[in-house]
C-alpha positions as CSV (number, residue, x, y, z in Angstrom):
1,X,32.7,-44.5,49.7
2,X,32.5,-41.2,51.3
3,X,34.4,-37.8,51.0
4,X,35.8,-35.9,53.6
5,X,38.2,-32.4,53.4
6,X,41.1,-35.0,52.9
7,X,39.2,-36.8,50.2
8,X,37.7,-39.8,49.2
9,X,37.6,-42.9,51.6
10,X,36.4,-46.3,50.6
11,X,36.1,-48.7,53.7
12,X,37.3,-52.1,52.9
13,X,37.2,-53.7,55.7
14,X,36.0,-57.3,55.9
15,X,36.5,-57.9,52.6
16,X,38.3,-61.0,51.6
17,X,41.6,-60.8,49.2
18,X,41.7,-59.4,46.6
19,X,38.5,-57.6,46.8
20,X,40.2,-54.8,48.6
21,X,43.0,-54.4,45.8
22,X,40.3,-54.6,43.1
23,X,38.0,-52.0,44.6
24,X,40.9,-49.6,44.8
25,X,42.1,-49.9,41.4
26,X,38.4,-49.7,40.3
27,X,38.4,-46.7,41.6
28,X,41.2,-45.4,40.5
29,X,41.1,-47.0,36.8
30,X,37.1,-45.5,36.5
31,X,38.1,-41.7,37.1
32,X,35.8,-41.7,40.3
33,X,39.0,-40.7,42.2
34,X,41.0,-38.2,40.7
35,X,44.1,-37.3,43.3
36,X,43.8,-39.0,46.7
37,X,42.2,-41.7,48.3
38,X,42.1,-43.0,51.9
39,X,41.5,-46.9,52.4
40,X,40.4,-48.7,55.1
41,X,41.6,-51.8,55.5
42,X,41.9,-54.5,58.2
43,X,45.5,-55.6,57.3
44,X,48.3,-53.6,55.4
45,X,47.8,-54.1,51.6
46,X,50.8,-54.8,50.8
47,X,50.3,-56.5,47.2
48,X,48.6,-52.9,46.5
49,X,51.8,-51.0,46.4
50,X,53.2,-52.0,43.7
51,X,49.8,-52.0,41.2
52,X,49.6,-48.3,42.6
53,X,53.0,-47.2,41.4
54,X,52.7,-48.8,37.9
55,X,49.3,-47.0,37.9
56,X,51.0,-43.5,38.7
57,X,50.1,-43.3,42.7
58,X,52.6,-43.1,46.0
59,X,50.9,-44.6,49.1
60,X,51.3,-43.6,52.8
61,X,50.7,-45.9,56.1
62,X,48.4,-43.2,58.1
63,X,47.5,-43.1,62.3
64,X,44.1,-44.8,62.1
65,X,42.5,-43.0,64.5
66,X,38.9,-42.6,63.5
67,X,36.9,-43.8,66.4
68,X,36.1,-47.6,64.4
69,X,39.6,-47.7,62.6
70,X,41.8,-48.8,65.6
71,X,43.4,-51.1,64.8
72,X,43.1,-51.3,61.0
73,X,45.6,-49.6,58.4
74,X,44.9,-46.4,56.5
75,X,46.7,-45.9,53.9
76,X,46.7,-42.5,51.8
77,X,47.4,-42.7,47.9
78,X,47.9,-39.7,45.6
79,X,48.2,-39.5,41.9
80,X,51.9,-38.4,41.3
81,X,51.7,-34.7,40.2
82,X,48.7,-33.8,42.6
């Protein structure tokens, strides 16, 4: 996990299902992130989506273009109401 001027990113890349869907709503559900969060994952999350919306978050498909990334999905969530 590491925080930029856009906000928090948590890499999860390499991890096997559902680790990156857990880590994300851990996240989220523990207060660590408290409007938006950038993931990092190898494949679009797509089973995500819909835990984010019943938790209050929208999601966005983002360019990965972070040197490493290519390739990978980004997606950005935000807490509705940010």
């Amino acid at each position: 996990m590491w925080r930029t001027a856009e906000g928090i990113h948590l890499d999860l890349r390499g991890l096997s299902p559902p680790e990156p869907m857990d880590t994300v709503l851990r996240a989220i559900e523990s207060g660590e992130v408290d409007t938006l969060l950038v993931g990092h994952f190898d494949s679009e999350p797509i089973f995500l989506y819909p835990e984010l919306e019943e938790r209050g978050w929208s999601h966005e498909v983002i360019d990965s273009q972070c040197g490493d990334c290519e390739g990978g999905f980004m997606v950005r969530m935000v807490r509705w109401g940010a």
